[in-house]
N, C-alpha and C positions, 0 to 999 in steps of 0.2 A: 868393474861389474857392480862393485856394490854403489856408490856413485852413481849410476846408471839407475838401479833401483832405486837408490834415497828420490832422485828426480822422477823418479816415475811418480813415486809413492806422495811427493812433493803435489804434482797433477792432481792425479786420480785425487787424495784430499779437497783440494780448492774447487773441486766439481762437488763432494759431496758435499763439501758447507756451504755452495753458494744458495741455496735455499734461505737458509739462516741467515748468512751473511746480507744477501738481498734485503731481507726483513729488518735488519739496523738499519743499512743504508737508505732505503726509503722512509723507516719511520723517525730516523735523525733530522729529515727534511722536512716531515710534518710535523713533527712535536713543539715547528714555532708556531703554527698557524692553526686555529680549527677549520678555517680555511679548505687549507689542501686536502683538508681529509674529504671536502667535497666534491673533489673533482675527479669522479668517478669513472671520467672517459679518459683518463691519462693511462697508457698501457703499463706504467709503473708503480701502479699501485698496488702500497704495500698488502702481507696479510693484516686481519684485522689480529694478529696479536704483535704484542709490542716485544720484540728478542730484546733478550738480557745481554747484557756483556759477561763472559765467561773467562777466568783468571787459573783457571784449573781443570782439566779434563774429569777429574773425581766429580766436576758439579752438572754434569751430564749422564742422567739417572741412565739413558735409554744407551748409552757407550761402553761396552764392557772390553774388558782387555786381552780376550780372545777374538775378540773382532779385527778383520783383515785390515780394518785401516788404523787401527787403536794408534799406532806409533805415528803415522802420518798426522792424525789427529793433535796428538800430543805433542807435537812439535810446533804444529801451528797453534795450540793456545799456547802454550808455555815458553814458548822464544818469539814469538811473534806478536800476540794478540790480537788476532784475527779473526774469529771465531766468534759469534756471536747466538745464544740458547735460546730456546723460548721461553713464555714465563713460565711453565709447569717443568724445569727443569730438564726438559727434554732436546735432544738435537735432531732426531727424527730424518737421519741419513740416510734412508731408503727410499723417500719419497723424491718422485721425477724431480729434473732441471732441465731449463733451456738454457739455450747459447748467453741471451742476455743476462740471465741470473747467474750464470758463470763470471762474464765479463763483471759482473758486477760485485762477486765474491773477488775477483783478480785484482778489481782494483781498490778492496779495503786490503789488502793483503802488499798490494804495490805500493798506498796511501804510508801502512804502518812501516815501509821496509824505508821509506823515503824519510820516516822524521826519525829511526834507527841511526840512518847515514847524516842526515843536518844535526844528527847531537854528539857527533865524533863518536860512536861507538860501531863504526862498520866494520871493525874484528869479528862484530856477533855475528853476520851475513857470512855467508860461505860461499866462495865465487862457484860451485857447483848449484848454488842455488840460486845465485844471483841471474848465473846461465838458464837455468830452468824457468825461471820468472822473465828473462828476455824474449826465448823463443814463445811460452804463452804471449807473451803482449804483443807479437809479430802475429802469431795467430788469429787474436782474436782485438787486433787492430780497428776492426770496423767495427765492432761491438761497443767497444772501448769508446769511441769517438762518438758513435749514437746514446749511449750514455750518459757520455759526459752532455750533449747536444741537448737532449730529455731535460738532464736535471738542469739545465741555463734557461733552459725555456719554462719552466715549474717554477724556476727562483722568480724569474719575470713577469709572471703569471699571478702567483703568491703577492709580490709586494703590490701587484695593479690592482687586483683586490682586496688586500690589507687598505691602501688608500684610498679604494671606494666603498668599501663596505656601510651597512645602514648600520648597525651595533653587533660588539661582539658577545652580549648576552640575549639578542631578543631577533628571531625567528620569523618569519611573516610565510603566512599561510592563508592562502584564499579558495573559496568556491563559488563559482557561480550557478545557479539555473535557469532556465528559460522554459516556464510549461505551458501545454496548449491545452485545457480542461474543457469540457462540455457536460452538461448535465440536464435529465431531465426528471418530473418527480412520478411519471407513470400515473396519474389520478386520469382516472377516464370517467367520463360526464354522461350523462342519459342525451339522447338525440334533441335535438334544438336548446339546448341551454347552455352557455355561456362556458367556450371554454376556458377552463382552470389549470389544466397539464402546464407548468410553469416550466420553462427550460433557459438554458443559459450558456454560452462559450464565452471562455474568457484568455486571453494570452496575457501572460505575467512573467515575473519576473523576479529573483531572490539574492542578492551578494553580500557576501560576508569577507568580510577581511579579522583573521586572528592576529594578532601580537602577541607571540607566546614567550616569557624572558624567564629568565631562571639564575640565581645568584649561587648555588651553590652546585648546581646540576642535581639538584633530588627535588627542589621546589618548581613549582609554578606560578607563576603571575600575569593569565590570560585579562589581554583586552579586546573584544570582540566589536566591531564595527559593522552595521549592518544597514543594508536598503533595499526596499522590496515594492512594490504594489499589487503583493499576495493578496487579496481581501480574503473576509471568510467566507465560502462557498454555503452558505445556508440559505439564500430564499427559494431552495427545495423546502415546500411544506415549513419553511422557518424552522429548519432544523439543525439546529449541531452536527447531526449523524450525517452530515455530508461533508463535512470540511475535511481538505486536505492536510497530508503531512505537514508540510513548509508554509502554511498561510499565517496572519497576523506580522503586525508592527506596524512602525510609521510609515507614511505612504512616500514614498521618492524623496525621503530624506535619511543621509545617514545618519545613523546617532549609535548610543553605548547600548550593545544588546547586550554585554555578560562584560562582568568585572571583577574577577576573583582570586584570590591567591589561595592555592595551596600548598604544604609543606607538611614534613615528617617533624615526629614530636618522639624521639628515640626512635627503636629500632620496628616496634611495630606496630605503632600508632601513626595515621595522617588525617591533620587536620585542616578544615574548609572553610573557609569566612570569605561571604560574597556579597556585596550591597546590591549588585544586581547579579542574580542567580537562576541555578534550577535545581530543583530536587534531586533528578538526575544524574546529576553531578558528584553527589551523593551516594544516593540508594539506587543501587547497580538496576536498570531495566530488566535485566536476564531475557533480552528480548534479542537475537539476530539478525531479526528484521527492523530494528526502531531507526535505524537513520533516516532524516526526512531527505536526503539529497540521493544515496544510495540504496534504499531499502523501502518499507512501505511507502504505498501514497496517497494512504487516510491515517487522517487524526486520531480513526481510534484501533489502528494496527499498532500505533507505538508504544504506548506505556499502559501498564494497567492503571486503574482508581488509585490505587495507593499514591503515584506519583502526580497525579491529575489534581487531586482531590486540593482544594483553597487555595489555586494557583492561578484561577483567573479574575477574579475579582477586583483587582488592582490596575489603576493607569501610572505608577511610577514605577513599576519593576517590581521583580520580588527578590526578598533579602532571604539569604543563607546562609546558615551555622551547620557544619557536621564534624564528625569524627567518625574514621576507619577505624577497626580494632582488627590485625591481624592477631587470630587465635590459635592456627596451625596455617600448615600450609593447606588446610585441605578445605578451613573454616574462617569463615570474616564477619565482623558483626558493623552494621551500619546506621548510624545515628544523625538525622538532621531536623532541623527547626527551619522552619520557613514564616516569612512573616511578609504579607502583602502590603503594599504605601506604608512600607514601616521609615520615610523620610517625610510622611506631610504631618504637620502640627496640628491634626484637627481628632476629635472623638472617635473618627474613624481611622486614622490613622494609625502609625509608632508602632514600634515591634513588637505591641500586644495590643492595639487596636481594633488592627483591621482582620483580614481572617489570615489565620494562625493555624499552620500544624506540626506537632513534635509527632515524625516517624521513625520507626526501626526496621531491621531487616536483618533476615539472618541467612547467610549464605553458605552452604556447604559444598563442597567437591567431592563427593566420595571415589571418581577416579575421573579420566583424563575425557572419557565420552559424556559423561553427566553432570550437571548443575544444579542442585535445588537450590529453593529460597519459601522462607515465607516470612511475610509482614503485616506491621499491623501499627497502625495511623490513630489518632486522637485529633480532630479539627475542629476548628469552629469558623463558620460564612457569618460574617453579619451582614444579610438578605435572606431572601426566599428559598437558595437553590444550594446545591453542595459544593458551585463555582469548581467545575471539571473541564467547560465548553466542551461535554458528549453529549450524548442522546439524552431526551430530557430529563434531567438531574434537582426539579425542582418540586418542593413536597406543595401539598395543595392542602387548600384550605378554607372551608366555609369564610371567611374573614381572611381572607390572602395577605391582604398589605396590614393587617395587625403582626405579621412573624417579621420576629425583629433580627432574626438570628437561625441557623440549623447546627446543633452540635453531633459530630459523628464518629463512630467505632468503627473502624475496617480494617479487617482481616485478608489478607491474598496468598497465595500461595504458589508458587511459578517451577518452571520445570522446562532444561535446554537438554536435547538428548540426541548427542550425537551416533545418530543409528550406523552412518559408514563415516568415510573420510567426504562422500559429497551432500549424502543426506541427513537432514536434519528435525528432529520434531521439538517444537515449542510451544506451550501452554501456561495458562494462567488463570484463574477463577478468582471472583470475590465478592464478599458479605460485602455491605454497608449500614449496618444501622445507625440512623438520625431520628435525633428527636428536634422539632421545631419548640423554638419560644415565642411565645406571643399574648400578647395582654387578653383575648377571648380566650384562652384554656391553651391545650398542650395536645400533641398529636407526636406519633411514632410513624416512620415508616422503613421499611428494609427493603434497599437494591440489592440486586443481583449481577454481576456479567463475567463472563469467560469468554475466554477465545484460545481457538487451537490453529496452529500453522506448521506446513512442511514447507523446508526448501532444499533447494539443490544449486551446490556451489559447481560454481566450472563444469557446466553439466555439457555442453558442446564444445566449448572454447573457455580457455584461462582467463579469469575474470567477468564471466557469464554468474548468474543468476536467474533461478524462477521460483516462484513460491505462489503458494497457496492457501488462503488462510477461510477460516470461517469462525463466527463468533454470535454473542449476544448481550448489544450493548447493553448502557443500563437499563433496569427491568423494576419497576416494585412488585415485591411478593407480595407484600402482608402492609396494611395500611391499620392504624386504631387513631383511637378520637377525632381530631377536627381533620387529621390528613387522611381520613377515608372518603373526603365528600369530592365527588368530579375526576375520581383517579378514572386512567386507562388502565386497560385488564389487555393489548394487546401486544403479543409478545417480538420484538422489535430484533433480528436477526441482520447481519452484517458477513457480503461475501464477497471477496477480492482478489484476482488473480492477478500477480505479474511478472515481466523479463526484463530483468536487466541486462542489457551486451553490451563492451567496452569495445570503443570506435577505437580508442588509442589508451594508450598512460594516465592519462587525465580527461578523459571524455567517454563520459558513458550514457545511451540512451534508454530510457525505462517505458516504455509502452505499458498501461493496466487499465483495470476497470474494475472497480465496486459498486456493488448492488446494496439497498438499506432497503428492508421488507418493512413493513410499520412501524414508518419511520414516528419518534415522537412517541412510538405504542400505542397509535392508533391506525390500523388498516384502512380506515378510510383517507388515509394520506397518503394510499399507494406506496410502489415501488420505484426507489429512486434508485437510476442509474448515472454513475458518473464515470467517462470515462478522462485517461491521462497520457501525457505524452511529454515526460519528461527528459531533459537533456543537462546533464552535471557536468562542471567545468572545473577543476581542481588545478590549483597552482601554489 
């Protein structure tokens, strides 16, 4: 009788550790490859923790010795080793098992009794146990053999891909888009004169291929490839305030759109050096509409001025310097220098040439629904305009082409606020004051723009989006000396609604449309309507 219970006891054990036991045996198979770890549709895969090997029943926090299996337990780490913990020292014996997670604890348990017996030490096996270990493996014979089946076909799988892999540090990640825009500028004309309502459909096209590599798995070393024949949507009224998210670049050529490596610098510092960059990258958006593939699809839904601000003025790319400071877990403080044609050799060029700005940003979390931020920019354009490509961003000036330069202060202040688990509101406002330089005298002006938006994740279906945003691009309040002559005094509003719905995993269609009320801030430029029809292809 008692024999009869040791083998019971024998059983019932190898069911409860095949959970654990499962979790060696499949992560012993992955820990040659990073590989297997992506082969997601393999029914063998492991959990994502990696079980410990366990040499003593005492290093199983969650095992106590009034528990019904404790001795069966004890038997199997301590005369066997067979058993394998998780990493938090736990054995977690009351969670479910199936038949194959059984077979698959039976056969570490059969693996360890077999190199027992090939080292001359089969006195330690006990033919009552040996017995009990036979009739399981007559039981769960089919199990056994699908298993072993699984892991030959994983081995084979593994090494086809080990031999064809592109690199075992570097990543490829790609999106495409394909959008069908139309747009008109709303100007309506007095009866018989010449009409001007300018409109326009365009079918385009955006691909990006990333190279993301990483040497130590904390760094990054993004190279971004990209080909488009986005243009900018502006001959509305020749305005900025119509261009979409995803426009600009070379026209049907690939080339290097982003070049940068990032890396930690101890425990809570990371830092960013980009010869072709984005502020961005940087100085957090706080915006959960700014994707231009999956989220807005105007130019000026995405970033406020702070990140906008002496970033277009340059045909070589723009360069990037930052540093993260993590300050708590609750607060981040963000640092970057940007510098436009900081590779040409000319006057206007080099990493203090052309225009230049050193921004900050201060990010708080005070809990898990909310986000502030606010920042504040120091830039210099050497041109006319504050070089944002928004609404018109350029100071005026009795003597126009005398301004050799604009230098600017900007202030913003942002806000992500998570009202439920689907909705969401986000805003942003901000100061600009510039003073132009120019050899006829000196002139100050201050913009103005915010913008507020609601959206709604997974509002019908998982991976749905709609949002709603309304705003007012840039604006001059206040204009003194030579930039008060020829200003607009009209105030220039921006309204956008759209849905994203996800056709599959990687294919998602975004229907919208935005309106730009005087546009440029001047009403006589009508109201432009643009609509969109976007379609993102991620791979």
């Amino acid at each position: 009788m008692a024999n009869l219970f040791k083998n019971y006891s024998l059983a019932i054990s190898a069911a409860v550790a095949a959970s654990a036991l499962v979790s060696g045996a499949a992560n012993a198979q992955s820990s040659n490859s990073e590989v297997i770890r992506s082969i997601n549709s393999d029914t063998l895969a492991a959990p994502s923790a990696i079980a410990q090997n366990v040499t003593s029943v005492s290093q199983l926090s969650d095992v106590k010795a009034t528990d019904w299996a404790f001795t069966a337990l004890q038997s199997l780490v301590e005369r066997y080793g067979c058993i394998a913990g998780y990493p938090d020292s736990t054995y977690r014996g009351n969670q479910a098992t199936s038949r194959y997670e059984f077979a698959a604890g039976l056969n570490a348990c059969l693996d360890k009794i077999n190199e027992i017996i090939s080292a001359g030490l089969a006195d330690k096996v006990s033919k009552e146990d040996l017995a009990t270990l036979q009739r399981l493996q007559e039981e769960f014979a089919a199990e056994l053999a699908t298993l072993r089946g699984r892991v030959d076909a994983l081995d084979a799988k593994t090494a086809k891909l080990e031999a064809q892999q592109f690199s075992t540090t570097t990543k490829l990640r790609g999106e495409a888009i394909m959008s069908l825009a139309a747009g008109s500028d709303g100007v309506v004309t007095p009866p018989g004169a010449p009409t001007v309502d300018r409109t326009n459909t365009i079918f385009s096209y955006r691909v990006r291929l990333n190279l993301d590599t990483s040497f130590t798995g904390k760094d990054l070393l993004r190279t971004r490839l990209q080909s488009t024949n986005t243009g900018s949507f502006t001959d509305l009224a020749d305005s900025n305030s119509t261009r979409l998210a995803y426009d600009g670049g070379t026209r049907n050529v690939f080339d290097i759109n982003r070049l940068y490596y990032r890396f930690p610098v101890g425990d809570s510092i990371t830092a960013y050096v980009a010869p072709i960059g984005a502020p961005e990258d940087v100085i957090s958006p706080l915006n959960p509409l700014e994707s231009d593939g999956q989220g807005t699809i105007s130019r000026f839904g995405r970033f406020n001025p702070l990140i906008r601000l002496a970033s277009s003025g340059g045909t070589g790319g723009l360069a990037v310097a930052g540093l993260k400071f993590k300050l708590s877990n609750q607060a981040a403080l963000e640092l970057a220098y940007t510098a436009s044609n900081a590779a040409t050799t000319t006057s206007e060029g080099g990493v203090t040439g052309a225009d230049t700005k050193l921004a900050a940003q201060l990010v708080y979390k005070p809990s898990d629904a909310l986000t502030l931020g606010v920042g504040y920019a120091n830039a210099y354009s050497n041109d006319q305009k504050l070089d944002t490509g928004l609404n018109n961003d350029s100071v005026t000036s009795s003597n126009f082409a005398a301004i050799t330069g604009v230098k600017s202060n900007t202030v913003v202040g942002s806000l992500i606020w998570d009202i439920t688990k689907k909705f969401t509101l986000n805003a942003w406002g901000s100061y600009i004051f510039a003073d132009s330089e120019s050899t006829a005298g000196s002139g100050s002006t201050t913009f103005t723009s915010w913008m507020a938006a609601l959206s709604a994740k997974d509002l019908f279906t998982e991976g749905d989006l709609a949002a709603v945003m309304f705003g007012q691009p840039l604006y001059k309040t206040s204009v003194s000396g030579l930039d008060s002559v020829g200003t607009q005094t009209d105030v220039p509003y921006h309204l956008e609604a759209l849905y994203r719905f996800r056709v599959s995993k990687n294919i998602s269609i975004t229907p919208g449309v935005f309106f730009v009320f005087n546009q440029n801030s001047n009403a006589a430029n009508g109201t432009a309507t643009v609509g969109v029809i976007r379609t993102t292809f991620t791979f």
